[in-house]
C-alpha positions as CSV (number, residue, x, y, z in Angstrom):
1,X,-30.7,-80.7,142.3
2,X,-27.6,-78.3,142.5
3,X,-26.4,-77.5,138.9
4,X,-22.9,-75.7,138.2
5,X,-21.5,-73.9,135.1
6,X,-18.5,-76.0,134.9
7,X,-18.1,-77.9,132.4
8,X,-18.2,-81.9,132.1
9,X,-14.8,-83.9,132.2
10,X,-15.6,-84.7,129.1
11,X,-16.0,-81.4,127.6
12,X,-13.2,-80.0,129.3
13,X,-11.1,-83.1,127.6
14,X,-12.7,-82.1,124.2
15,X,-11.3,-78.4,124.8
16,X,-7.9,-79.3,125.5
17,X,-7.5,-81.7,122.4
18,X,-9.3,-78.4,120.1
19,X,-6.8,-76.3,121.8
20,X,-3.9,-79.1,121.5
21,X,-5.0,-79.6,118.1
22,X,-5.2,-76.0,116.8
23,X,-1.5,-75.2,118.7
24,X,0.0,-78.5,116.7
25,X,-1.4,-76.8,113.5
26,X,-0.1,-73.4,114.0
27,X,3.5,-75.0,115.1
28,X,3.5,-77.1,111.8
29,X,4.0,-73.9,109.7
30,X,6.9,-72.9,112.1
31,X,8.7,-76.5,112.2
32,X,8.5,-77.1,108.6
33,X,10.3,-73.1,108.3
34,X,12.9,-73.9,111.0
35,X,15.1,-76.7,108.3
36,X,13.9,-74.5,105.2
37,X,15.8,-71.4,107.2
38,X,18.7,-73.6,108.3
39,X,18.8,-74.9,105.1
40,X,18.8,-71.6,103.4
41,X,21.6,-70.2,105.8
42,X,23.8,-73.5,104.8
43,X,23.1,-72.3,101.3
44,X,24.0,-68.9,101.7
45,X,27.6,-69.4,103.7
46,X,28.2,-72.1,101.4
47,X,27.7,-69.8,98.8
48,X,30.0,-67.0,100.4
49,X,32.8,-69.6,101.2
50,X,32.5,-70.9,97.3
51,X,32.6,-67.4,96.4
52,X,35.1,-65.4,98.8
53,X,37.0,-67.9,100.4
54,X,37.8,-71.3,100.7
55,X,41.2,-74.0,101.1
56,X,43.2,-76.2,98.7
57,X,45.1,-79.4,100.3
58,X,48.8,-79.8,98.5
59,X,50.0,-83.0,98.0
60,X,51.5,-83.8,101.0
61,X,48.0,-83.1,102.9
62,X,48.7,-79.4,103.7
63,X,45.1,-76.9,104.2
64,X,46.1,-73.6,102.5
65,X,43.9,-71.0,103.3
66,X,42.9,-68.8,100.4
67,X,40.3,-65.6,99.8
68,X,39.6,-64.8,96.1
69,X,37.1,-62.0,95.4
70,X,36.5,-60.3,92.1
71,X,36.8,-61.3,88.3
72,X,39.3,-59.9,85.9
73,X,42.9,-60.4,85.5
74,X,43.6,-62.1,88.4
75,X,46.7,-60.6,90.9
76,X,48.1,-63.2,93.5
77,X,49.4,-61.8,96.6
78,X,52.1,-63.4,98.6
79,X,52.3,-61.7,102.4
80,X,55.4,-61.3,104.6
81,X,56.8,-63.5,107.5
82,X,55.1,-63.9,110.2
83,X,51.5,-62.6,108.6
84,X,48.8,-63.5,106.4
85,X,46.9,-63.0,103.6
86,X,45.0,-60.1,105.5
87,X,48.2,-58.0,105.9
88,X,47.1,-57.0,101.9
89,X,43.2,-55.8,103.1
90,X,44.7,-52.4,101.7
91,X,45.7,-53.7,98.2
92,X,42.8,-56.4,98.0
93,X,40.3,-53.8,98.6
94,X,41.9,-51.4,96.1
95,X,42.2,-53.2,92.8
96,X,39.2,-55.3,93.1
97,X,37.7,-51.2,92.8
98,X,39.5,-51.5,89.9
99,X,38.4,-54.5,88.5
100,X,40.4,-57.0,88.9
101,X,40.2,-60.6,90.7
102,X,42.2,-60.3,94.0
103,X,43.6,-63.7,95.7
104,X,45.9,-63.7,98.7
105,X,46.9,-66.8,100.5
106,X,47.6,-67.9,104.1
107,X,51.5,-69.7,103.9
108,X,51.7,-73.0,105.1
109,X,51.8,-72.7,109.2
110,X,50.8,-69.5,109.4
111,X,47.1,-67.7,109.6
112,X,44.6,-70.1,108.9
113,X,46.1,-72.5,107.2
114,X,47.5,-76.0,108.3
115,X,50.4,-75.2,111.3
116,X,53.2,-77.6,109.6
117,X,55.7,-78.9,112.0
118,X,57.6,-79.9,108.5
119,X,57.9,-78.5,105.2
120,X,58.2,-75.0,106.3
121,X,61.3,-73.9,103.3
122,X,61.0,-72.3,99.8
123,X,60.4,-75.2,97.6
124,X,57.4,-75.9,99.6
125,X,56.2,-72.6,99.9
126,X,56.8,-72.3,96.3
127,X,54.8,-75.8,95.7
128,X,51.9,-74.8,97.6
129,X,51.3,-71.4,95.2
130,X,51.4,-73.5,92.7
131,X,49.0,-76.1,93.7
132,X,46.4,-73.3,94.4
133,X,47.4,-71.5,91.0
134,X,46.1,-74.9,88.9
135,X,43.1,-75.6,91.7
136,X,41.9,-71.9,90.7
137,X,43.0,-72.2,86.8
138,X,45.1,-69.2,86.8
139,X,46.4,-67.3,83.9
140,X,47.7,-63.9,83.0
141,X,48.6,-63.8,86.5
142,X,49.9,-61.0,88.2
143,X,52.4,-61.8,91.5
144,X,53.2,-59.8,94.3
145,X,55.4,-60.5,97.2
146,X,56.2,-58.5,100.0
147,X,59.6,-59.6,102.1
148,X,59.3,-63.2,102.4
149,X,56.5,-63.5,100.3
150,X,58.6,-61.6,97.9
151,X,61.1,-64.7,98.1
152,X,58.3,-66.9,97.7
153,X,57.0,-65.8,94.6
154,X,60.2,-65.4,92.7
155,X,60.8,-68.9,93.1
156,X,57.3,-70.2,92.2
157,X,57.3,-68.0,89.0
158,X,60.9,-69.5,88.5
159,X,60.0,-73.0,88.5
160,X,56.3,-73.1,88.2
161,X,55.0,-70.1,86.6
162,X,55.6,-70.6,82.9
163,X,52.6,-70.2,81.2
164,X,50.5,-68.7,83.9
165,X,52.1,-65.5,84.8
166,X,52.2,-61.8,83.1
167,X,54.2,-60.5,85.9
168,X,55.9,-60.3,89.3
169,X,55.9,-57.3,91.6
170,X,58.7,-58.1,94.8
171,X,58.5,-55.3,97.3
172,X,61.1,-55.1,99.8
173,X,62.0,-58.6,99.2
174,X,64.3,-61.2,100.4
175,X,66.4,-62.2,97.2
176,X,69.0,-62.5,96.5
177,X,69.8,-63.6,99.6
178,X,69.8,-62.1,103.1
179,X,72.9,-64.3,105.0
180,X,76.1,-62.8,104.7
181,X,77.9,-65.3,102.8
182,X,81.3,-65.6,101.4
183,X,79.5,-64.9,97.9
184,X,77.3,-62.2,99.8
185,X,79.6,-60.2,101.9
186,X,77.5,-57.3,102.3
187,X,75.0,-59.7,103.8
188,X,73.5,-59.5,107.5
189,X,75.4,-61.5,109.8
190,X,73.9,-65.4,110.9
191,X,73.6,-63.7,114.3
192,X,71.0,-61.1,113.5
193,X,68.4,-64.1,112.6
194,X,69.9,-66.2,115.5
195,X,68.5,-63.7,118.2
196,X,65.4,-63.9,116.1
197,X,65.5,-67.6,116.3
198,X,66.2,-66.7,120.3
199,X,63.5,-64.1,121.0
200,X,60.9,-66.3,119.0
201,X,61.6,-69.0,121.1
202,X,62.1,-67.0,124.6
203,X,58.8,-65.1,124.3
204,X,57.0,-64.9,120.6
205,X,54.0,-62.9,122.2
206,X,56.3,-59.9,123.2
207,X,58.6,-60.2,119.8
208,X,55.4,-59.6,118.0
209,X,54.8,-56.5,119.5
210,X,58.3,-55.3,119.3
211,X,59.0,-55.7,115.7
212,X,56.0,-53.9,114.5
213,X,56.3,-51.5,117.5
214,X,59.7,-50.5,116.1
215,X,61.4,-51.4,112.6
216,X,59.1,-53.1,110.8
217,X,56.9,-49.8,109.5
218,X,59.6,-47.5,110.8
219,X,57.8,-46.5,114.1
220,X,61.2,-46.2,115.9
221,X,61.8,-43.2,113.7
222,X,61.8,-39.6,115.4
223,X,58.3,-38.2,114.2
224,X,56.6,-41.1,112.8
225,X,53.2,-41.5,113.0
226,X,52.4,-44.6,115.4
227,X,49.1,-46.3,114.4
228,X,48.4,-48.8,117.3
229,X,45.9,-50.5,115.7
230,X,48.6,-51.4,112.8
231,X,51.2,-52.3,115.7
232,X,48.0,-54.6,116.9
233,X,46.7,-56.1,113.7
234,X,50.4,-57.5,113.0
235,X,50.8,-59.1,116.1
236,X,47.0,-60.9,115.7
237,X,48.2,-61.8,112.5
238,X,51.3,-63.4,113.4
239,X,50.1,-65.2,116.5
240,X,47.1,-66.7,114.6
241,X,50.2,-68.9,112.7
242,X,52.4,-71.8,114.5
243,X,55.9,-71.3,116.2
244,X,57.3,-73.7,114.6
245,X,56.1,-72.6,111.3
246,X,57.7,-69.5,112.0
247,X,60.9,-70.6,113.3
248,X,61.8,-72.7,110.4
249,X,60.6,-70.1,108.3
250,X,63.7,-67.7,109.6
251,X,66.0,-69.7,107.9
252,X,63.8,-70.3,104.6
253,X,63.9,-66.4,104.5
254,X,67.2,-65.5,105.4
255,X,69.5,-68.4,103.8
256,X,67.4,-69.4,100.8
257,X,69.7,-68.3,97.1
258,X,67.2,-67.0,94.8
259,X,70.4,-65.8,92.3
260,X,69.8,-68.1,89.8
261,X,65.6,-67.8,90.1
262,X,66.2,-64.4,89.8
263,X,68.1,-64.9,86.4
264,X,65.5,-67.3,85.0
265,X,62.8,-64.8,84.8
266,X,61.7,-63.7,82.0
267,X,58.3,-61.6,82.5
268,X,58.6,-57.8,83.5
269,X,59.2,-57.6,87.0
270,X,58.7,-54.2,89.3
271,X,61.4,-54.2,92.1
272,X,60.2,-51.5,95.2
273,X,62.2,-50.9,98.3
274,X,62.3,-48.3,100.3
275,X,65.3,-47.1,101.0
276,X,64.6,-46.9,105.2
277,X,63.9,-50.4,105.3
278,X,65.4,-51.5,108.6
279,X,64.0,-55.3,108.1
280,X,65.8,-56.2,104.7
281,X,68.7,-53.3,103.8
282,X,68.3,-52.3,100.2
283,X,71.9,-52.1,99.3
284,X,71.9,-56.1,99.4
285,X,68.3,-56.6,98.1
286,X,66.8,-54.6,95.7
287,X,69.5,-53.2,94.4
288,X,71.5,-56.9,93.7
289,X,67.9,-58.4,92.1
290,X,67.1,-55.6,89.7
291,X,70.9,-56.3,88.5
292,X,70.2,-60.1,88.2
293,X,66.8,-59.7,86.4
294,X,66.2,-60.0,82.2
295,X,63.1,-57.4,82.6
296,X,63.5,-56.2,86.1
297,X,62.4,-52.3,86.7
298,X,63.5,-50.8,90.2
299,X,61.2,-47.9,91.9
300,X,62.8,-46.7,95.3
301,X,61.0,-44.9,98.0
302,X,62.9,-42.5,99.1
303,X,62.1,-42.3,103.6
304,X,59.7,-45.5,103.4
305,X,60.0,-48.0,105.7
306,X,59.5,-52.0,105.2
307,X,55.7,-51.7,106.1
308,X,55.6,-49.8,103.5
309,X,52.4,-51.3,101.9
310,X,50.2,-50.4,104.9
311,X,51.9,-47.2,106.3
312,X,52.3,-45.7,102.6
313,X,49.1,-47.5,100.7
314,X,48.5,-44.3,98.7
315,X,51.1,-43.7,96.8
316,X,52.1,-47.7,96.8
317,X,48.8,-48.9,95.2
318,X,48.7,-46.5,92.1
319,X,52.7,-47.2,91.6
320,X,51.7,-51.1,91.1
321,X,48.3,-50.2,88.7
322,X,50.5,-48.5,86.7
323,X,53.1,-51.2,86.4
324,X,50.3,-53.8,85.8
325,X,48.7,-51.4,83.2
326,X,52.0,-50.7,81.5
């Protein structure tokens, strides 16, 4: 009788269940790791958002986008129009070296937080700093605005910072008022901010390249260093941020009155401009606010342009430690 070395059907099915077997066992190991490391990754971002970042809804359903790193006295920053909280990476970065706890929010409709079709004024701005100031319990606060942001955070320490607020910081800010006026004759005319109205609405991608190309951090000027990844970063910043946020918010920034904000102040407040600022002209600014203020202290940059905080970070940063140390 012919005899073979192959093996039975039946012991070839007993192999393939040992082998089926023995792969299902080493797998089990695996699939029981695969949810334990999802689970652990969930843990850790949630952990980093809890930590570094995160969003508080005001009360008429608005996401504002914050980062807070660090402990310490806390220092809010409020960024300029059309940015975000990222145009203070330079500050941020410093005084959390320095211990303290940094926060910078995202203004309603522009970087990541909601993009409002309404809403987009002062009051609200002002409202919405305030609901994040009470979601993050903060106190001995220090505020610093840059341009519109520097609007922005007069008014909320005006009407909502009592109690919660050491001091303000307004660098090459919008109050008093920007609008030539009958009350504010040395004022820029309406025009000026209805071609920015007209070139926002014409072409926004090409206006955000030309305004940091040019007058924003003084690149127009004969000599001047040109950084085009600043030029860049400003124009990602501002297109991350809705239109009609930022049309609306022409007129919050250039029409808004913060003369009688300005007068109800009573902390020490640090007034910078520099005195090539082609955005907001000193002579109807900085110079008018420190005049209005109970405890206001001007510092002029002599040459410096609005940008002043990115372009100028070195000499900037220790100015505002040692007003905050004071």
């Amino acid at each position: 009788m012919h005899t073979t070395n192959h093996p039975t059907m039946l012991e070839a099915s007993r192999r393939a269940l040992l082998v089926a077997a023995s792969g299902a066992a080493a797998a089990l190991p695996l699939a029981a790791a695969v949810p334990l490391a999802a689970s652990a990754a969930t843990g850790a971002a949630a952990s980093l958002k809890a930590e570094g970042s995160g969003f508080v809804t005001t009360k008429d359903g608005v996401e504002i986008f914050y980062k807070d790193w660090g402990s310490g006295q806390p220092i809010v920053f409020h960024h300029g129009w059309p940015l975000s909280a990222d145009d203070w990476d330079a500050q941020m970065l410093y005084f959390l070296e320095k211990g303290y706890r940094v926060i910078a929010l995202d203004r309603r409709g522009h970087g990541r937080s909601t993009q409002t079709a309404a809403g987009n004024d002062m009051d609200h701005y002002a409202a919405d700093v305030a609901a994040l100031t009470e979601h993050l319990d903060l106190r001995d606060a220090v505020h610093i605005g840059h341009s519109t942001g520097g609007g922005e955070a007069t008014r909320y320490v005006a009407r909502h910072g009592k109690g919660r607020v050491a001091k303000l910081v307004i660098i090459g800010a919008v109050p008093p008022i920007m609008v030539k006026t009958a009350a504010n004759p040395g004022g820029l005319p309406i025009e000026v901010f209805d071609g920015f109205r007209k070139a926002l609405a014409a072409n926004r991608a090409q206006f955000y390249l030309d305004i940091p190309s040019g007058p924003f951090y003084g690149f127009n000027r004969e000599g001047a260093e040109v950084s085009e990844g600043v030029i860049r970063n400003w124009w990602r910043q501002g297109m991350m941020g809705g239109a009609k946020a930022h049309y609306d918010s022409i007129k919050a920034f250039s029409e808004t009155d913060f003369t009688e904000d300005l007068k109800s102040i009573e902390v020490p407040t640090l007034v910078i401009h520099g005195d090539d600022d082609q955005i907001v002209p000193i002579a109807d600014s900085a110079l008018l606010s420190v005049k209005l203020l109970r405890n206001g202290t001007l510092k002029i940059f002599e040459g410096y342009p609005h940008g002043m905080c990115t372009t100028h970070a070195e000499t900037v940063n220790p100015s505002l430690l040692a007003f905050i140390q004071k």
